[in-house]
C-alpha positions as CSV (number, residue, x, y, z in Angstrom):
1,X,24.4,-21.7,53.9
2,X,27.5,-23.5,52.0
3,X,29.6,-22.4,55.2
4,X,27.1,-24.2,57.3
5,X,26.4,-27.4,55.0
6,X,30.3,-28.0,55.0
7,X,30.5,-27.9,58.9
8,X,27.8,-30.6,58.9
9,X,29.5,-32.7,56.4
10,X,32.5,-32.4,58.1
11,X,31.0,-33.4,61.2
12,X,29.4,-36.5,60.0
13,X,32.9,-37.5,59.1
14,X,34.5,-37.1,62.3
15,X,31.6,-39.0,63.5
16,X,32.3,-41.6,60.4
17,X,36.3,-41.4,61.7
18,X,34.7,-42.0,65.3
19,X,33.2,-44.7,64.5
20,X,36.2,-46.3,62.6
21,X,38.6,-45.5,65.7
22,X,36.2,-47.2,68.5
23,X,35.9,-50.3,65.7
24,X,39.6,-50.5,65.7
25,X,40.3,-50.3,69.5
26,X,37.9,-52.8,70.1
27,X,39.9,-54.8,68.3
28,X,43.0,-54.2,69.5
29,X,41.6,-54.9,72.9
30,X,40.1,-58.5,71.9
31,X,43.8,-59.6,70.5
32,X,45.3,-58.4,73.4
33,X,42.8,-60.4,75.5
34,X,43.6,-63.5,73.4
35,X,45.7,-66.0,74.8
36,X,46.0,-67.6,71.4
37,X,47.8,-64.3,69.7
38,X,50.0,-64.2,72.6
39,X,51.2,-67.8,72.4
40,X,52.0,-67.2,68.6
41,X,53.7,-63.4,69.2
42,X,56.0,-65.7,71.7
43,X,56.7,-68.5,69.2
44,X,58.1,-65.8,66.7
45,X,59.8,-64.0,68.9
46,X,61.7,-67.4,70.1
47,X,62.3,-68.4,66.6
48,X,64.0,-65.1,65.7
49,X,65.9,-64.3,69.0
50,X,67.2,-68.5,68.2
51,X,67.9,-68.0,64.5
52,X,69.0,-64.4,64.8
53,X,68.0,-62.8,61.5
54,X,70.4,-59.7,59.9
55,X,72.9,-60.7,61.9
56,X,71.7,-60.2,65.9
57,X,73.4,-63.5,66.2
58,X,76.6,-62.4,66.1
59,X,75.8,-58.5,67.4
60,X,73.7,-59.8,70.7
61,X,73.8,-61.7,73.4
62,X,70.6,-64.6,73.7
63,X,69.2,-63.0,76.4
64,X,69.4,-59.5,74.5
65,X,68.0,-61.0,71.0
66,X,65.3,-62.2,73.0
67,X,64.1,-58.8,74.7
68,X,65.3,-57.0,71.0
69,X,62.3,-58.9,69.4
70,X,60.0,-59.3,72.1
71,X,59.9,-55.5,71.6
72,X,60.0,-55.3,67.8
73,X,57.3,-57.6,67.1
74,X,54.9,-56.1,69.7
75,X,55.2,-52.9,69.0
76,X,55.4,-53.0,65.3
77,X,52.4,-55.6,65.2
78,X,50.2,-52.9,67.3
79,X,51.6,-50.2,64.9
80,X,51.6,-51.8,62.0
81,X,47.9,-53.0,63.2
82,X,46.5,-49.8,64.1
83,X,47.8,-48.0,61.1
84,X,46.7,-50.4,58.5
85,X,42.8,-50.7,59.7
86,X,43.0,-47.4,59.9
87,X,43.8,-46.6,56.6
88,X,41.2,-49.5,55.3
89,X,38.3,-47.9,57.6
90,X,38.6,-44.7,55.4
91,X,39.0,-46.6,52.2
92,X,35.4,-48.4,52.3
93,X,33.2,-45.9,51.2
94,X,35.3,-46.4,47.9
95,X,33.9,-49.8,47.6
96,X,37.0,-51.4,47.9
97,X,37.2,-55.0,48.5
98,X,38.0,-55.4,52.4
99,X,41.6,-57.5,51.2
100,X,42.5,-54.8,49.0
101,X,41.8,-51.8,51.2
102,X,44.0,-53.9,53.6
103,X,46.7,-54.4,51.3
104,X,46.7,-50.9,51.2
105,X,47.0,-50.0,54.4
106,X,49.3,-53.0,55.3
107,X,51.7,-51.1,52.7
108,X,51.4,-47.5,54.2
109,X,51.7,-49.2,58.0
110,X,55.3,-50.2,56.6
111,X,56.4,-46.0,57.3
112,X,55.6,-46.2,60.8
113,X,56.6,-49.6,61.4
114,X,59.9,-48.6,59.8
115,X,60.1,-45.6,62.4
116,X,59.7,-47.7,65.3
117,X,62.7,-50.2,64.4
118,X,64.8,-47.6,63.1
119,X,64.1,-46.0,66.8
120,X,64.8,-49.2,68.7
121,X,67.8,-49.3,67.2
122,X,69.2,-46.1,67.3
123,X,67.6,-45.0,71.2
124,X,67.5,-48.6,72.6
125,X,70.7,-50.4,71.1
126,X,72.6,-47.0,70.4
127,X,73.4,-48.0,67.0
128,X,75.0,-45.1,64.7
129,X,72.7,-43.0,62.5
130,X,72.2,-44.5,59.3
131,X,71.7,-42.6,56.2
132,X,68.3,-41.8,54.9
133,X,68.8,-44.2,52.3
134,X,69.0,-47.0,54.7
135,X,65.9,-45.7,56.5
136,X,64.2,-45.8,52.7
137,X,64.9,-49.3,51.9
138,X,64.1,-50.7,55.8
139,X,60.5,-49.2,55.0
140,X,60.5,-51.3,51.8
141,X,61.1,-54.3,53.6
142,X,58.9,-53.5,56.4
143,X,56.2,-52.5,53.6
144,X,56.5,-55.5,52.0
145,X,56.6,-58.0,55.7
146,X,53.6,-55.7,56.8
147,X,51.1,-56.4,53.6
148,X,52.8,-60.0,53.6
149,X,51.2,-60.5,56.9
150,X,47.9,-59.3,55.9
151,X,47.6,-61.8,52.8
152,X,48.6,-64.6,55.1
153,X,46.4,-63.4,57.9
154,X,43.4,-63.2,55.4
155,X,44.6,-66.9,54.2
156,X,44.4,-68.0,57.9
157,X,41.5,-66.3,59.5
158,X,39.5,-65.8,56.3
159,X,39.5,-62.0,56.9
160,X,42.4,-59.4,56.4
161,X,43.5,-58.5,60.7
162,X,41.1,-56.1,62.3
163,X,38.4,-56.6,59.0
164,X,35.2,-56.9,60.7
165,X,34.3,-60.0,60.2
166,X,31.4,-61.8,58.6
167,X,29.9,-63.2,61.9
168,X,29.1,-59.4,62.7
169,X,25.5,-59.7,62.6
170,X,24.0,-62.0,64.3
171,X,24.0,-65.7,63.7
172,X,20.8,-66.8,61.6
173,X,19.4,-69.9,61.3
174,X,18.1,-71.5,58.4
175,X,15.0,-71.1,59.7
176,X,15.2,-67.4,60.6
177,X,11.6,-66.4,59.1
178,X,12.6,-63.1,57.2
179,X,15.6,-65.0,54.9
180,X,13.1,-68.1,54.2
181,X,10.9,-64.9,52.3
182,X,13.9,-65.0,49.8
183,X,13.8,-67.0,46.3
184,X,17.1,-65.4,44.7
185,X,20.7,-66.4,46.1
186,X,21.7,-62.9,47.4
187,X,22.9,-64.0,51.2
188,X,22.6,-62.1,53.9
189,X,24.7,-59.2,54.0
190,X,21.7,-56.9,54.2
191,X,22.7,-53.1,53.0
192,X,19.2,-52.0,52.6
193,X,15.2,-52.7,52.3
194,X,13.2,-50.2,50.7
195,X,9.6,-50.1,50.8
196,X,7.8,-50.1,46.9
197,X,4.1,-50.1,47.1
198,X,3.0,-53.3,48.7
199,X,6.8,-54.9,48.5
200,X,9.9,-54.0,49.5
201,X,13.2,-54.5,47.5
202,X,15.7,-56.4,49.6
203,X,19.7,-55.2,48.8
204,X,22.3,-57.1,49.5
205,X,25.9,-57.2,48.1
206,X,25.3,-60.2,46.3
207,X,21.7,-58.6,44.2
208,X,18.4,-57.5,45.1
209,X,14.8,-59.2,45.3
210,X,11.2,-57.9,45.8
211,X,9.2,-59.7,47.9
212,X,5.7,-59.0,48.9
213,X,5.5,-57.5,52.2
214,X,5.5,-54.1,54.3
215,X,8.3,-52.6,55.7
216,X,6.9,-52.3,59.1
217,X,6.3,-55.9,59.4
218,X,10.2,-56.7,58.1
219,X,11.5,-54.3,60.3
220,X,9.8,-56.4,63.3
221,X,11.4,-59.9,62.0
222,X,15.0,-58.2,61.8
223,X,14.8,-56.8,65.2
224,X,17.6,-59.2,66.1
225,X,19.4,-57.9,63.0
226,X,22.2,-54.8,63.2
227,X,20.5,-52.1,61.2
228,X,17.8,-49.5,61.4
229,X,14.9,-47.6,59.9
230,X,16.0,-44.1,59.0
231,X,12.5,-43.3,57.1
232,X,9.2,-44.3,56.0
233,X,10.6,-45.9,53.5
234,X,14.1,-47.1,54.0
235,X,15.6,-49.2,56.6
236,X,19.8,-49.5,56.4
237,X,22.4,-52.2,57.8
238,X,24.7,-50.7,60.7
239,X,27.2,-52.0,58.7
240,X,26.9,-50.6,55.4
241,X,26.6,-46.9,56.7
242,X,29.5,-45.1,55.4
243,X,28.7,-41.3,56.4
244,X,26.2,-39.0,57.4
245,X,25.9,-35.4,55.2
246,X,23.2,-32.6,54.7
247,X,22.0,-32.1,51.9
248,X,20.0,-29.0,51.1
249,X,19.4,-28.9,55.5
250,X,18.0,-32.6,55.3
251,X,20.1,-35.7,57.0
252,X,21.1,-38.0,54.4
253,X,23.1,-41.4,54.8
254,X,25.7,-42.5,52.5
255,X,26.1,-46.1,52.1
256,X,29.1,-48.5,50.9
257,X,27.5,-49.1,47.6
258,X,27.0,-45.8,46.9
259,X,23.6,-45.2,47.9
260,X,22.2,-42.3,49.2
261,X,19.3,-42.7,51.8
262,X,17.7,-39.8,53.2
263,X,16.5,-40.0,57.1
264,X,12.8,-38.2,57.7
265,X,12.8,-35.8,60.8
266,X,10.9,-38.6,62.8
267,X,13.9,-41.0,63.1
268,X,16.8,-38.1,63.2
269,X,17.1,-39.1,67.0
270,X,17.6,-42.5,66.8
271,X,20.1,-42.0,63.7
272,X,22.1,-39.4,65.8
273,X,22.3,-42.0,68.7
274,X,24.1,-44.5,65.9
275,X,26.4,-42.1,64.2
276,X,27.5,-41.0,67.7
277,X,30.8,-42.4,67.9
278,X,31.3,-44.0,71.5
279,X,33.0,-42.2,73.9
């Protein structure tokens, strides 16, 4: 029994890691796709093969600063990228705010980013082998350039890079019919409606309301809306799903804010569909 609740809880986390890893390729794909990142990766890497920072103006040709950061700042970015959303992904069942988690992982990408410099330079430039020391204070700098660019990104954007953005779900009117139901100032970053009586209690991050209404028929005004009913009484956000785990043989859903939800045999087939990471 513990031998078999452990594989499904570890599966539910592959599926959680899944789902984090197809999140973060998508994005890499839409920057890469966007003419507007490419335009600023080329401004940088003019302005630093011109000014020739730690002195690849005296060490390099113009031509060869220019192909020497055209492949620093790509490949780091993508690194550095990848790394860092990464590392936030499996920070927010914590509850840690998206800019933090970021920080974070902006801070650990620094390693890896380090790596790929210190390889540049020592396979593509045949520069002498430094010692380790060297390679320890690069990965402070690149630490500290790397969650640099995340604050400023954030500042920018309005979102830490490859944070899923607000615009997520759906666009809603002021008019949308299920939002006008709401008297308290909680927004609209659903995590959950559960069903109490004759009401349900609508969770968001910002608080909670009961309004006077059945699940069934709120269910049918958020069809437009990223989430899903998981159980006669609970419907969830996509968004706030953290992981899946058995508990005591029954499918349960853990949420960002710490909330366990449990899914009734009749929807296990849809949830499994959801928690399916994409192939």
């Amino acid at each position: 029994m513990a031998n078999g609740k452990h594989d499904s809880v570890d599966g539910s986390e592959n599926s959680a890691n899944g789902r984090a890893r197809q999140f973060t390729l998508r994005e890499v794909r839409s920057i890469s796709s966007s003419r507007r990142f490419w335009i600023g990766l080329t401004a940088v890497v003019l302005i630093l093969a011109v000014s020739g920072p730690f002195d690849t103006d005296e060490t390099m040709m113009f031509a060869t600063r220019l192909a020497y950061w055209a492949v620093i700042c790509v490949s780091t970015f993508f690194v550095g990228f990848v790394v860092s959303g990464a590392v936030a992904e499996s920070l927010r069942p914590t509850g840690l705010p998206s800019l933090a988690a970021y920080l974070v992982g902006g801070i650990v990408a620094g390693l890896p980013i380090a790596g790929v410099v210190w390889a540049v330079n020592m396979i593509g430039l045949g520069a002498d082998l430094k010692p380790l020391s060297e390679f320890l204070e690069l990965v402070i700098y690149t630490s500290a350039i790397s969650a640099a660019i995340v604050v400023i990104y954030a500042a920018v954007e309005g979102r830490p890079p490859g944070a899923r953005p607000a615009s997520a779900s759906p666009a809603v009117k002021d008019d949308h019919p299920f939002f006008r139901r709401l008297s308290k100032p909680i927004g609209r970053d659903l995590i959950t409606l559960q069903a109490q009586d004759h009401y349900i209690e609508v969770r968001t991050t910002a608080g909670s309301e009961l309004i006077l209404m059945r699940l069934g028929d709120a269910e049918r005004e958020l069809a437009d809306w990223p989430g899903i009913r998981v159980h006669r009484s609970w419907w969830v956000a996509h968004s706030h799903v953290a992981q899946s785990a058995r508990d005591n043989g029954r499918l349960v859903l853990h949420l960002t804010d710490g909330t366990t939800v449990p899914v009734s045999r009749s929807y296990q087939k849809a949830v499994s569909l959801f928690l399916k990471p994409e192939d």
